[in-house]
Structure formats: structure tokens, C-alpha cells
C-alpha positions as YAML, in Angstrom:
chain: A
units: angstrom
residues:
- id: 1
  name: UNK
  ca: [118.38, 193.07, 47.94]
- id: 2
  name: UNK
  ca: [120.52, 190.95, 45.78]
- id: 3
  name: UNK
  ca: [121.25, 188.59, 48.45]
- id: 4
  name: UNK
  ca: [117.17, 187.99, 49.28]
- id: 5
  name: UNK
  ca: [117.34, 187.07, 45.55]
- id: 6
  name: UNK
  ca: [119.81, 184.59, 45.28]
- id: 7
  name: UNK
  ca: [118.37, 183.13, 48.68]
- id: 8
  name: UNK
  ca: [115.21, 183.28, 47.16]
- id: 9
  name: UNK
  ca: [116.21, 181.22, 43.74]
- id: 10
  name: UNK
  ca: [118.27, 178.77, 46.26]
- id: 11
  name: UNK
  ca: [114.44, 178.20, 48.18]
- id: 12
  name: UNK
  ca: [113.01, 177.43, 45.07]
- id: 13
  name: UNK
  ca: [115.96, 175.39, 43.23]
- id: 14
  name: UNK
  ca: [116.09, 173.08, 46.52]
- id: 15
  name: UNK
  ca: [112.05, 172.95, 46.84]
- id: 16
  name: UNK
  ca: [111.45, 171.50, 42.79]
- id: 17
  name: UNK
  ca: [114.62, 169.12, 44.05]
- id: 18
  name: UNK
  ca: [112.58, 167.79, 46.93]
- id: 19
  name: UNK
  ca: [109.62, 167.19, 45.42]
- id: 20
  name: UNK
  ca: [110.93, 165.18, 42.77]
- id: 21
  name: UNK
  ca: [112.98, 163.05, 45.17]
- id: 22
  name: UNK
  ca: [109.83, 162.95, 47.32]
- id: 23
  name: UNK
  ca: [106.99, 162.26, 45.13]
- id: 24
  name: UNK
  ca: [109.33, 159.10, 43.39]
- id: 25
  name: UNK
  ca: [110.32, 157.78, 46.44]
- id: 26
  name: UNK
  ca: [106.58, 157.88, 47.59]
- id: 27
  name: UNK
  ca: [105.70, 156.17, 44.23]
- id: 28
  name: UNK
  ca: [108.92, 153.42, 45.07]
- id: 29
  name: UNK
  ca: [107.78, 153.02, 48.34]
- id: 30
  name: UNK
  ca: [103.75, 152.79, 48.24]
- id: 31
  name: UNK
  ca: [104.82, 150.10, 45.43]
- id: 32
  name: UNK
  ca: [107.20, 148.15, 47.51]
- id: 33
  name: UNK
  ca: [104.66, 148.27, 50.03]
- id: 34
  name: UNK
  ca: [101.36, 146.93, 47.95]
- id: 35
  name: UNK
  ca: [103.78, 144.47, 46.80]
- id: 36
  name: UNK
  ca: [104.44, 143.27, 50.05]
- id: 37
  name: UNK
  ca: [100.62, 142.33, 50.58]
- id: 38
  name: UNK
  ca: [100.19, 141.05, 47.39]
- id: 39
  name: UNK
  ca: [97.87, 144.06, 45.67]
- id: 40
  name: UNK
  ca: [97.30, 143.22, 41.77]
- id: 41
  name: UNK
  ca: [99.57, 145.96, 39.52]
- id: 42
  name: UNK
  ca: [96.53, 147.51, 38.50]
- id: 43
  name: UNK
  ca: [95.29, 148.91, 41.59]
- id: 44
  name: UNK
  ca: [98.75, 149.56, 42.75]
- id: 45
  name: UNK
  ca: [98.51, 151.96, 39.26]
- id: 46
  name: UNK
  ca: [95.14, 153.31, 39.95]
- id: 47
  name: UNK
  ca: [95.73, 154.34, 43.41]
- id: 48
  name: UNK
  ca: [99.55, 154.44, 44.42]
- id: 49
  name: UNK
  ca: [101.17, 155.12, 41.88]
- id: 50
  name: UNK
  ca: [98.52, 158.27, 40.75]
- id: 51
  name: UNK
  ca: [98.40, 159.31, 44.04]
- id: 52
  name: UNK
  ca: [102.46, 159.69, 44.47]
- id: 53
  name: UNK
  ca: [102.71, 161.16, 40.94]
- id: 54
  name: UNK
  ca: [100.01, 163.77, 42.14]
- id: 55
  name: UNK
  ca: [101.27, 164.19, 45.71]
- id: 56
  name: UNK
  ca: [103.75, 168.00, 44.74]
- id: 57
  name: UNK
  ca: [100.51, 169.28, 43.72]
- id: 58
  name: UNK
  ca: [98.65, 168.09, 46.91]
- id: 59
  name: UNK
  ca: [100.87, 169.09, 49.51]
- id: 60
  name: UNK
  ca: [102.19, 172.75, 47.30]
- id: 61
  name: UNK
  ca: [98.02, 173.10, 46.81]
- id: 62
  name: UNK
  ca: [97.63, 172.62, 50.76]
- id: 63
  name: UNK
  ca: [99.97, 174.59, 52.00]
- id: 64
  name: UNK
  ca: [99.58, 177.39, 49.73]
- id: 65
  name: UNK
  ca: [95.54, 177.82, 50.64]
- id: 66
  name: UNK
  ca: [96.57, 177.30, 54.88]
- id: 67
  name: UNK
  ca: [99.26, 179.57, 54.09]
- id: 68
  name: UNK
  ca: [96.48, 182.16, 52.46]
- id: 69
  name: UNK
  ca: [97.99, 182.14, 48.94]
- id: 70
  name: UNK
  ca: [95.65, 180.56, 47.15]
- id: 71
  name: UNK
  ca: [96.25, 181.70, 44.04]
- id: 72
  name: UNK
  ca: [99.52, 179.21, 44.41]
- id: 73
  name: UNK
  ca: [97.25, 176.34, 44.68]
- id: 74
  name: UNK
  ca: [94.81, 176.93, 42.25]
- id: 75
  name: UNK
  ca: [97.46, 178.23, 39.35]
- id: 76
  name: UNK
  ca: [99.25, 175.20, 39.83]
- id: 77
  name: UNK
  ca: [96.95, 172.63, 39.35]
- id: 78
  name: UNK
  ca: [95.66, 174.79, 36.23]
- id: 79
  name: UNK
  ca: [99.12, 175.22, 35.13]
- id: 80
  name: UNK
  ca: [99.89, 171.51, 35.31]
- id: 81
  name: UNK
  ca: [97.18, 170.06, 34.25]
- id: 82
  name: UNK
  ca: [97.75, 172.27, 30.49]
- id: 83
  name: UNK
  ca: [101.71, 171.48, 31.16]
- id: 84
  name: UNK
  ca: [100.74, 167.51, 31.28]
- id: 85
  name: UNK
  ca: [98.94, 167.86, 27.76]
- id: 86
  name: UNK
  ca: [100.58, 170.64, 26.31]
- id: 87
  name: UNK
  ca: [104.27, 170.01, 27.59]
- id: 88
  name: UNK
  ca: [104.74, 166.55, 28.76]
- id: 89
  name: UNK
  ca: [102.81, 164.69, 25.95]
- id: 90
  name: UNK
  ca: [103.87, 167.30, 23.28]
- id: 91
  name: UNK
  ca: [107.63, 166.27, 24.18]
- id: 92
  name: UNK
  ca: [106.88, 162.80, 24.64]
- id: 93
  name: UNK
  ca: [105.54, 162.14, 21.66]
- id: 94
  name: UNK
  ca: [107.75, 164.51, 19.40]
- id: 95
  name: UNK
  ca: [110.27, 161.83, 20.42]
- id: 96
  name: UNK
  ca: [108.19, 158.34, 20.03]
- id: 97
  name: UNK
  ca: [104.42, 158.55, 18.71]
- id: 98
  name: UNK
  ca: [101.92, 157.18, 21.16]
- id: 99
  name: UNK
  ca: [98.99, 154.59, 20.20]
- id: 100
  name: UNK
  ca: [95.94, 155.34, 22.35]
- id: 101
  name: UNK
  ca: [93.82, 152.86, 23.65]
- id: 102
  name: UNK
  ca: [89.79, 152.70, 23.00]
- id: 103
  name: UNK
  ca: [89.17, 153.12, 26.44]
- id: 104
  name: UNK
  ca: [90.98, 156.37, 27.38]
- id: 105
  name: UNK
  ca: [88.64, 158.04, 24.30]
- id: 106
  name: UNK
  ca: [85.94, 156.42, 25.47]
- id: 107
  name: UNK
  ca: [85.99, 156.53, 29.08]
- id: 108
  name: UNK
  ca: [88.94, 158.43, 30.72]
- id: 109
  name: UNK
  ca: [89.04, 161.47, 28.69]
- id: 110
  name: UNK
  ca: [85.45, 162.18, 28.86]
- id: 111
  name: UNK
  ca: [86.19, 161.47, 32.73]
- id: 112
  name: UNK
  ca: [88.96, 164.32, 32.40]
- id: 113
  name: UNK
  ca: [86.84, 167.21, 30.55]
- id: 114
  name: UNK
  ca: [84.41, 166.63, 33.16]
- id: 115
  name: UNK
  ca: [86.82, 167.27, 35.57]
- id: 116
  name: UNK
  ca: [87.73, 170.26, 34.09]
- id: 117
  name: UNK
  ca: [84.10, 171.62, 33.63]
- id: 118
  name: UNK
  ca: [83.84, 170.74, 37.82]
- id: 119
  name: UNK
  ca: [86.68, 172.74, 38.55]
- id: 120
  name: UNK
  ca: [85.91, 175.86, 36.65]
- id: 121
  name: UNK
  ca: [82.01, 176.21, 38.25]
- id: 122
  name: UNK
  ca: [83.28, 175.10, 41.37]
- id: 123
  name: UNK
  ca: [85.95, 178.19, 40.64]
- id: 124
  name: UNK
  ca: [82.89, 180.55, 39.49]
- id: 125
  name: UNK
  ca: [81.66, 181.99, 42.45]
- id: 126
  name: UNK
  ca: [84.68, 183.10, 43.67]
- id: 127
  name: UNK
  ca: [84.97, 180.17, 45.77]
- id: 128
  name: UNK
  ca: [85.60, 176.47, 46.30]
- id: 129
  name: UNK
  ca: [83.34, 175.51, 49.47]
- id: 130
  name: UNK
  ca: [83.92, 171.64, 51.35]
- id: 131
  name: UNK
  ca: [81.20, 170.27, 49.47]
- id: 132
  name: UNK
  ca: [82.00, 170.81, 46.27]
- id: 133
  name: UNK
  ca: [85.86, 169.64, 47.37]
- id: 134
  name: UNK
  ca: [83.44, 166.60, 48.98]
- id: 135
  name: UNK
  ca: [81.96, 165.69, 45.69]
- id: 136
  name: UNK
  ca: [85.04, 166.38, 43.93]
- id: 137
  name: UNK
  ca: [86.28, 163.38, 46.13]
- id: 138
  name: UNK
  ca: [83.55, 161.28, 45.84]
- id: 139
  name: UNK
  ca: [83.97, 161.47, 42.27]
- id: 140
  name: UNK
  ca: [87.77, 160.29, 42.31]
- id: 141
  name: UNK
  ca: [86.85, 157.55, 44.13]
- id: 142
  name: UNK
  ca: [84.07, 156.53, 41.64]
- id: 143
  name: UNK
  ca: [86.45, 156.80, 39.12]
- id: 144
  name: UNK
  ca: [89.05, 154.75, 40.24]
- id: 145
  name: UNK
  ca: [86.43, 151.92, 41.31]
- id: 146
  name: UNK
  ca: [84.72, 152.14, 37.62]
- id: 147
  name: UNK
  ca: [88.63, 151.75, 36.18]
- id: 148
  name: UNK
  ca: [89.23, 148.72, 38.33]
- id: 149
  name: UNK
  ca: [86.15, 147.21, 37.52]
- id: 150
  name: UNK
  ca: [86.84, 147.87, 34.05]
- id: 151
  name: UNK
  ca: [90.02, 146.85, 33.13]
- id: 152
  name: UNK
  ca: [89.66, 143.38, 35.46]
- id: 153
  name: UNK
  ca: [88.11, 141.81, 32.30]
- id: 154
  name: UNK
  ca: [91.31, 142.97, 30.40]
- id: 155
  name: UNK
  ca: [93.86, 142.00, 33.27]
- id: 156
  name: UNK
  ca: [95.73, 138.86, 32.69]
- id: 157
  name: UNK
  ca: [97.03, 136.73, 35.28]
- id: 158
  name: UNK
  ca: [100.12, 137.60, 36.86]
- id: 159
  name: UNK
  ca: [102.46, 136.37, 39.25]
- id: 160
  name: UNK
  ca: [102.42, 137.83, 42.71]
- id: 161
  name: UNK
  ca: [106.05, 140.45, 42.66]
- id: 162
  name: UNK
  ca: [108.35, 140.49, 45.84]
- id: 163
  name: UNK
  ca: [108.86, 143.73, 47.43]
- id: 164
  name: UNK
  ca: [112.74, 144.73, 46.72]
- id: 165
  name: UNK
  ca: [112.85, 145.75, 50.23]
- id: 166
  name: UNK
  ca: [112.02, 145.21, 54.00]
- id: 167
  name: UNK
  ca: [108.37, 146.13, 54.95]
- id: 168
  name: UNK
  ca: [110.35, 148.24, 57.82]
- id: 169
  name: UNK
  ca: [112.66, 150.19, 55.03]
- id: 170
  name: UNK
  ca: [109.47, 150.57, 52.80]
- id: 171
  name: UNK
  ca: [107.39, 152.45, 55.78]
- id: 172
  name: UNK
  ca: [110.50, 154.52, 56.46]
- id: 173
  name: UNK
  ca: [111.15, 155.33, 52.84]
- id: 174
  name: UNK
  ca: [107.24, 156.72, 52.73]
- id: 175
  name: UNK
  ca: [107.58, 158.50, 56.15]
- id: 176
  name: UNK
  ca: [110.26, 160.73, 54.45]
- id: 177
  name: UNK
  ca: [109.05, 161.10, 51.17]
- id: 178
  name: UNK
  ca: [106.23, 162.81, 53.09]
- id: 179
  name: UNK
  ca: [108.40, 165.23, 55.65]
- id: 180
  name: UNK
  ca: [110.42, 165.60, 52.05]
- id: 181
  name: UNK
  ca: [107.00, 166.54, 50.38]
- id: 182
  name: UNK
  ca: [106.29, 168.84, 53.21]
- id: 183
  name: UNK
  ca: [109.22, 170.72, 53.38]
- id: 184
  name: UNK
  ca: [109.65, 171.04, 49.63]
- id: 185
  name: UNK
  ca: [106.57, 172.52, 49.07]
- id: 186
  name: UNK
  ca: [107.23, 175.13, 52.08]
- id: 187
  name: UNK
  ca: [110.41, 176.01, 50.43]
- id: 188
  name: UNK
  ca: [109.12, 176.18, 47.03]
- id: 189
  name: UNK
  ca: [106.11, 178.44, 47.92]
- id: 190
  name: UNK
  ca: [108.71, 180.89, 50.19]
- id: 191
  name: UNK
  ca: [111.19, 181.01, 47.12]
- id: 192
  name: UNK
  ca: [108.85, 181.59, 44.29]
- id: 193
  name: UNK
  ca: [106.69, 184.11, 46.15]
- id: 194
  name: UNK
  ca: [109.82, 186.44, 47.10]
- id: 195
  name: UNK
  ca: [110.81, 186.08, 43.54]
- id: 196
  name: UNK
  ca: [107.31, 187.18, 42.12]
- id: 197
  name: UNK
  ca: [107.22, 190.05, 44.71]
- id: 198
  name: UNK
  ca: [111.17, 191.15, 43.56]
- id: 199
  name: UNK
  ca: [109.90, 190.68, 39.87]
- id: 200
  name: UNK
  ca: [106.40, 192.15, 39.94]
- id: 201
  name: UNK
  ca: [104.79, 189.49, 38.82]
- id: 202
  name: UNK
  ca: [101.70, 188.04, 40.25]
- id: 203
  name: UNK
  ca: [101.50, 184.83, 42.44]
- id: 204
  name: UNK
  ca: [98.90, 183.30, 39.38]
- id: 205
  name: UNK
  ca: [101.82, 183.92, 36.33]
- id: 206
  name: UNK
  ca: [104.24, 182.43, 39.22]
- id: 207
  name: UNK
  ca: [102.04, 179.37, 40.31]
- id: 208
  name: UNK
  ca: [101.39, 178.98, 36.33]
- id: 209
  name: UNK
  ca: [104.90, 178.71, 34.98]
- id: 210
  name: UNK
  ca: [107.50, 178.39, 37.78]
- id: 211
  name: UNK
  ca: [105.34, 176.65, 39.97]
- id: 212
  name: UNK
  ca: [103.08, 174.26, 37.76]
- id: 213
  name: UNK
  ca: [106.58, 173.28, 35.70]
- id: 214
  name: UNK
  ca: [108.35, 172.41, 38.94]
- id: 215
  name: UNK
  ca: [105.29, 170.00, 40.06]
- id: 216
  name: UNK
  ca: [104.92, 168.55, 36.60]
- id: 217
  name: UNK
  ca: [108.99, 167.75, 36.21]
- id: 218
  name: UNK
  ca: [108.36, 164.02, 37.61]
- id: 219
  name: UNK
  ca: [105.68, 163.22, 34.65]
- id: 220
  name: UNK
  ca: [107.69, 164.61, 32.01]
- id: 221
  name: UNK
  ca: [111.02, 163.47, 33.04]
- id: 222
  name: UNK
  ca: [108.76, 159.48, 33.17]
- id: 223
  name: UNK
  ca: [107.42, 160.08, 30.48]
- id: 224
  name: UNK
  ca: [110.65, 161.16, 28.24]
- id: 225
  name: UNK
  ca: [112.79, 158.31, 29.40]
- id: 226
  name: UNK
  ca: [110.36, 156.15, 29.05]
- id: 227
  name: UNK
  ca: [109.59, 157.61, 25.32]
- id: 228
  name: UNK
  ca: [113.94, 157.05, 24.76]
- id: 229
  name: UNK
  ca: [114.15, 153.64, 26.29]
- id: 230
  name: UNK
  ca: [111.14, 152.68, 23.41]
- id: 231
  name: UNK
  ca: [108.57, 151.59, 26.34]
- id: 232
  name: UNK
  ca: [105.61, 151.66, 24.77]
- id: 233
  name: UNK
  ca: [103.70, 150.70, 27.64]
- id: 234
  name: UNK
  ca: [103.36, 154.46, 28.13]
- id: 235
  name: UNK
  ca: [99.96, 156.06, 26.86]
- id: 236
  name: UNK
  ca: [97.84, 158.87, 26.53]
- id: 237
  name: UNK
  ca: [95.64, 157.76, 29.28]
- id: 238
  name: UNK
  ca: [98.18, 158.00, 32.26]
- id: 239
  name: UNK
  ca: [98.71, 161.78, 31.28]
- id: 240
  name: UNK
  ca: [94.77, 161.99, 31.58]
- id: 241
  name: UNK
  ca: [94.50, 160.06, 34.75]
- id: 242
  name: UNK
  ca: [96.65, 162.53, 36.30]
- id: 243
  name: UNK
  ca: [95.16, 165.69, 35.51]
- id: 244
  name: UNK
  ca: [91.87, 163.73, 36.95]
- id: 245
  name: UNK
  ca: [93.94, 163.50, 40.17]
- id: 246
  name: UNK
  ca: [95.06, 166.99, 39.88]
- id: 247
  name: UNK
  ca: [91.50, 168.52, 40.37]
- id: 248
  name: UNK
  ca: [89.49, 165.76, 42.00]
- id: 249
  name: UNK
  ca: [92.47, 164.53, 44.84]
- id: 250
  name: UNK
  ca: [94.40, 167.75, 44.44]
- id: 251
  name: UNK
  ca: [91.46, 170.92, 44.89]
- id: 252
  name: UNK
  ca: [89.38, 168.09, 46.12]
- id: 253
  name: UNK
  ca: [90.99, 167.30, 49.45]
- id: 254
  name: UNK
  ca: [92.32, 171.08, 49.71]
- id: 255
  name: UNK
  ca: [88.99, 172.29, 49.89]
- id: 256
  name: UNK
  ca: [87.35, 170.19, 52.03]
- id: 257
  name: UNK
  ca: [90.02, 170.62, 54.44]
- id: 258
  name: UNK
  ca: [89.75, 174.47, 53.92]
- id: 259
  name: UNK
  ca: [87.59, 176.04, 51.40]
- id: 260
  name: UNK
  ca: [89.66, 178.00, 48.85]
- id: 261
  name: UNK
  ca: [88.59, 181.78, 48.27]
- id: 262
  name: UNK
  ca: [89.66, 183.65, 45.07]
- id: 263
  name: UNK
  ca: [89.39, 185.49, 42.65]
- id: 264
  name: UNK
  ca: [87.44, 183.82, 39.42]
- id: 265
  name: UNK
  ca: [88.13, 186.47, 36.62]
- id: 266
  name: UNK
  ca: [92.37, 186.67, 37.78]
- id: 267
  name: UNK
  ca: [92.06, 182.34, 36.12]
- id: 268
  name: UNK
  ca: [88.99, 182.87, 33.42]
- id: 269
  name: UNK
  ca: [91.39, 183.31, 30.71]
- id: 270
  name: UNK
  ca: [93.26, 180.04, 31.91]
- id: 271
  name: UNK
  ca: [90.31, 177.83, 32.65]
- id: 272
  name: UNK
  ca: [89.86, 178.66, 28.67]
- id: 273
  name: UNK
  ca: [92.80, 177.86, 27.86]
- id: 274
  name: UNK
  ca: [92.85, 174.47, 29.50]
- id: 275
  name: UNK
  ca: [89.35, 173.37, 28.16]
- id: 276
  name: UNK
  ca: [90.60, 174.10, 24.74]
- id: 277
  name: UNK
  ca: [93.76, 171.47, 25.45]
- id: 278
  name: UNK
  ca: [91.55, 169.06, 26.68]
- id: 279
  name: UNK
  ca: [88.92, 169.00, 23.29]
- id: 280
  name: UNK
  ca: [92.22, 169.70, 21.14]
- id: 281
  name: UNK
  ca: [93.73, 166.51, 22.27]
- id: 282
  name: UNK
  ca: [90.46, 164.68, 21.92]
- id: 283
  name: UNK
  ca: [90.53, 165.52, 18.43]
- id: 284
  name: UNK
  ca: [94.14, 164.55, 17.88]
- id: 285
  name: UNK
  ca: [93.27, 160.93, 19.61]
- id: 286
  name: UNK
  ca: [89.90, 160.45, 18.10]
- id: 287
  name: UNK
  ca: [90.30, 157.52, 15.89]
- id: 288
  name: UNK
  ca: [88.77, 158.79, 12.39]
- id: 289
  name: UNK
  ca: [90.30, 157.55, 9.02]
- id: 290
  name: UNK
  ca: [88.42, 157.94, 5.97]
- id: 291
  name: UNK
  ca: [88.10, 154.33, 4.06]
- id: 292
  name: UNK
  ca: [87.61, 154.15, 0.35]
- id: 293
  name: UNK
  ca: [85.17, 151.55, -1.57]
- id: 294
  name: UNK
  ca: [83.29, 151.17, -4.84]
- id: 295
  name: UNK
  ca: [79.50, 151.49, -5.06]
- id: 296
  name: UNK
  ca: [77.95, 151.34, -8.44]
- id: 297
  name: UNK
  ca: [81.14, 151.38, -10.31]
- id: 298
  name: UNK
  ca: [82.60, 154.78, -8.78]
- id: 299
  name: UNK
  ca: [84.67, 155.16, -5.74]
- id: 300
  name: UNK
  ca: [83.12, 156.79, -2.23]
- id: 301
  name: UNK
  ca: [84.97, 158.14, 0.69]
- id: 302
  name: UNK
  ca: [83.42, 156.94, 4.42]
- id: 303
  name: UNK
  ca: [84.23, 158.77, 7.35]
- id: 304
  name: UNK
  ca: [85.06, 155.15, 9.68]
- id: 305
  name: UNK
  ca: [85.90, 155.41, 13.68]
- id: 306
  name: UNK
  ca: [88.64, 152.82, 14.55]
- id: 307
  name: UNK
  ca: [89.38, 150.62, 17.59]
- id: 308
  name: UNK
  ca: [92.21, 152.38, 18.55]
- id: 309
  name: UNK
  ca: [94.24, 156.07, 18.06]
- id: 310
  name: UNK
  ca: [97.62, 157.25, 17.60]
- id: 311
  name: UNK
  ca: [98.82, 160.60, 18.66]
- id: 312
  name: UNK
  ca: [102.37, 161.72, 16.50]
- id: 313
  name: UNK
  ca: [105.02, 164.38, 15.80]
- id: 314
  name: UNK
  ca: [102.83, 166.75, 14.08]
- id: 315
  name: UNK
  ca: [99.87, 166.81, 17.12]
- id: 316
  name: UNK
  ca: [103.10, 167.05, 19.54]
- id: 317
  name: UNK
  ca: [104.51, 169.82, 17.63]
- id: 318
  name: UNK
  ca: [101.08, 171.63, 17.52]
- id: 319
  name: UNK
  ca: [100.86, 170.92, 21.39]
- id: 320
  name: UNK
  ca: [103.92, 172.52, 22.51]
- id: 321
  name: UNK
  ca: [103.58, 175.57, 19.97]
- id: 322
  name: UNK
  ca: [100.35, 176.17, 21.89]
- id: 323
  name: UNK
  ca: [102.30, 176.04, 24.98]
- id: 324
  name: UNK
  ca: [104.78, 178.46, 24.10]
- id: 325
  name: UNK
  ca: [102.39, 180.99, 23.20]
- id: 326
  name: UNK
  ca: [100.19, 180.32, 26.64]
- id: 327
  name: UNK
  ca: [103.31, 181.28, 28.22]
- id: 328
  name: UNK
  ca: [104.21, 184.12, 26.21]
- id: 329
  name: UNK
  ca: [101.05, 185.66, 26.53]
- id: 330
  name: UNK
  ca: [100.74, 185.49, 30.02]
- id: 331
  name: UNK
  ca: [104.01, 186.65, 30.70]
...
């Protein structure tokens, strides 16, 4: 019995490892390769490097629902998508404040609560069916055509980059980020499932924690490096772009290759949860100051909305404290 444990925490240990490896090798590699025929950075953001970032969820989503654990596959993209916010952007920014720019609150947050709203009717009648994962898709598409089209007035020319490596190297470094993807997922899925049965806890509290965590570990560990090293090209809105991905690519594809059957009241309390994080961090980004000025001699307070937000320590702390207590109360 003690032996199926350990082999089950090995499973798990090497199954997060893969999927980091993996899904940043994808990323390096679907780069290198839209480098190689010359695709602007911005669509190489929009598409590849979304898609890679979002690809553990896919493939542990997948195979979870084929497998006939769908509670897996939906708890982790509900799990991650509160980790990004909650988590990832809490720790982020308890490190270096963020500035937010106008068009994440105007158009990819309100993008991202929609997304939410989707997934938990789509979740509501006990089952995700092919067309709802159809229009799901559809929707991610029209989403990442409105962003291109949008930010091409902002984009600024730019010199075409050369690939770092061979177009042959590039293809191979994707075919095994893949067959790593594949086989990560697998091994997660087998280790945290004997682990929840040894434990007695349920596959959703598993796919939540353990499982959401290990696919969110490539945007936080981004994310804090990035918030170390000072690069303030890092924002709010790639944290919301990703929990787009999450439900429209992630539940999206799954259920349009296989409709996913479960249980709606088991995640209720969860779906909450995350709609909460989503307005909470709408607040914290909305761009509201209050702007004093003199009108017949006496001084008058105007509520004003700004260009631009900033999200700092005090929303981070508030984040992760949230977090904590998700956790604690589900466990």
C-alpha cells in the first residue's frame, strides 16, 4: 500500500515535470517556427504563444473526459482559471505592481466574464454537448481575429526576427513537446487519481488543487521571473487571455470531440467562486480616481475614469488571501 503511494506521487511529480518542459518547448518551438515564415509578433502572441501556454490544460482536459474522468477536466480548467487570477497575478504583482492597459478593461475582460458565464450554462444541464464546445470555438476564433484587428492600429513596425534554429530542429522540437504533452498528462491523471482514491478525496478537490496548480506552474513561474527581472511588458491582459483559452480552446475542443457529462451541483460552489474573481479583479483594474476642483468658491470631489489602471500589493494581497481560503474550504 505504501509502495502504490510513493509510485503514485512519482506519476504525478514526473507528469507536472513534463508538462512544463512540454508546453515551453511548444511555446519555443511554434515561435521559432512563425519566425521562420515571417508571422508579425502579435499573431505569433495571439495564437502560438496562447495556445502553448494553454496546451497542459488541453491535452490533461482530453484525456481525462476519453479516459471517463471528467471531473479531471472540468476541475482543472475551473481551478486554473481562479489560480491565474487569484495565484499567479496575486504573486506577481505582490512582487512588481502591474499597469493595465485600456483595452484589457474594455475589451478582453469583458471577453473573459463572458467566457465564464458560457462555461457555467454550458455546465448547467449536467452536460457539455459538441455544439456548445462548437460555439465555444467559434467564439475563440472571433476573439483572436477582433484582437488582431485591434491592436494592428497600435502595432509599430518591426523588423522581421530570425528563427534561432533550423526549420527541421523547430518541427522536431514541436513533435515532442506534443508526445511530452501526451504522456505527461497520462501520468499526471494516473498519479493524482490513485492519490485521491488512497486519500479519500474526490477527483473535483484533486483536479482543483493538485491538478489545476500543476497546469498553471508555467504562467506563474513567467509571470514571477518576469515580475523579478522588472519586465514590465507583462500585463493583466495576458493572465485574461489565458483563462479565455482555458474555456473556449480548452472545454471547447474537448467537447466537441466528446461531449463532457457531469455532475453540475459537485462545481456550483466553484463556478461562484470563479465569477466572483473575475468582477473582483475588474474592480481592482477599473481605472476610477476621484479628482478635486473648485466650483463657486468651495471644493467638489468627481468620481473621473482614467485611460489606464494599475493593479498593486494591496489587490495582490487581497487576491491570494481569497485563494487560501478557496482552498481551505474545499479541502
Amino acid at each position: 500500500m505504501e509502495n502504490k503511494l510513493i509510485y503514485d506521487l512519482l506519476f504525478l511529480v514526473v507528469g507536472i515535470i513534463l508538462l512544463i518542459i512540454s508546453g515551453d518547448y511548444l511555446v519555443k518551438g511554434g515561435v521559432g517556427l512563425a519566425q521562420y515564415f515571417k508571422v508579425p509578433t502579435l499573431v505569433i502572441g495571439l495564437t502560438v504563444v496562447a495556445f502553448g501556454t494553454s496546451a497542459p490544460e488541453l491535452v490533461v482536459t482530453l484525456e481525462s473526459v476519453i479516459s471517463g474522468k471528467s471531473a479531471f477536466g472540468l476541475g482543472n480548467v475551473i481551478g486554473s482559471n481562479i489560480a491565474n487570477i487569484a495565484l499567479v497575478l496575486a504573486l506577481t504583482v505582490l512582487i512588481l505592481p502591474m499597469p493595465v492597459a485600456k483595452s484589457t478593461i474594455k475589451k478582453s475582460w469583458p471577453v473573459m466574464f463572458l467566457s465564464g458565464l458560457v462555461l457555467y450554462f454550458s455546465m448547467y444541464n449536467n452536460t457539455v454537448s459538441r455544439t456548445e464546445g462548437l460555439v465555444m470555438f467559434a467564439l475563440l476564433i472571433l476573439f483572436i481575429f477582433r484582437s488582431i484587428q485591434t491592436n494592428k492600429v497600435e502595432k509599430s513596425e518591426e523588423e522581421p526576427v530570425k528563427p534561432k534554429f533550423p526549420i527541421w530542429l523547430l518541427l522536431v522540437m514541436i513533435a515532442l513537446s506534443v508526445t511530452g504533452l501526451a504522456l505527461g498528462s497520462n501520468a499526471l491523471i494516473h498519479g493524482a487519481s490513485g492519490i485521491a482514491a488512497k486519500a479519500g478525496v474526490s477527483e473535483r478537490i484533486i483536479s482543483l488543487t493538485v491538478v489545476a496548480f500543476g497546469t498553471s506552474i508555467p504562467e506563474l513561474s513567467t509571470s514571477l521571473m518576469a515580475a523579478i527581472r522588472k519586465e514590465m511588458d507583462i500585463s493583466v491582459g495576458n493572465i485574461v487571455g489565458s483563462n479565455i483559452f482555458n474555456v473556449y480552446a480548452v472545454i471547447g475542443i474537448t467537447s466537441t470531440i466528446k461531449p463532457i457529462s457531469l455532475n453540475f451541483s459537485e462545481f456550483k460552489i466553484d463556478l461562484h467562486y470563479m465569477l466572483v474573481i473575475f468582477l473582483l479583479l475588474f474592480l481592482f483594474i477599473l481605472p476610477l480616481k476621484f479628482l478635486k476642483s473648485r466650483a463657486n468658491g468651495t471644493i467638489v470631489q468627481r468620481l473621473k475614469l482614467l485611460p489606464g489602471g494599475n493593479i498593486g500589493r494591496v489587490e495582490g494581497f487581497v487576491l491570494f488571501s481569497l485563494y487560501i481560503f478557496y482552498i481551505y474550504t474545499i479541502l
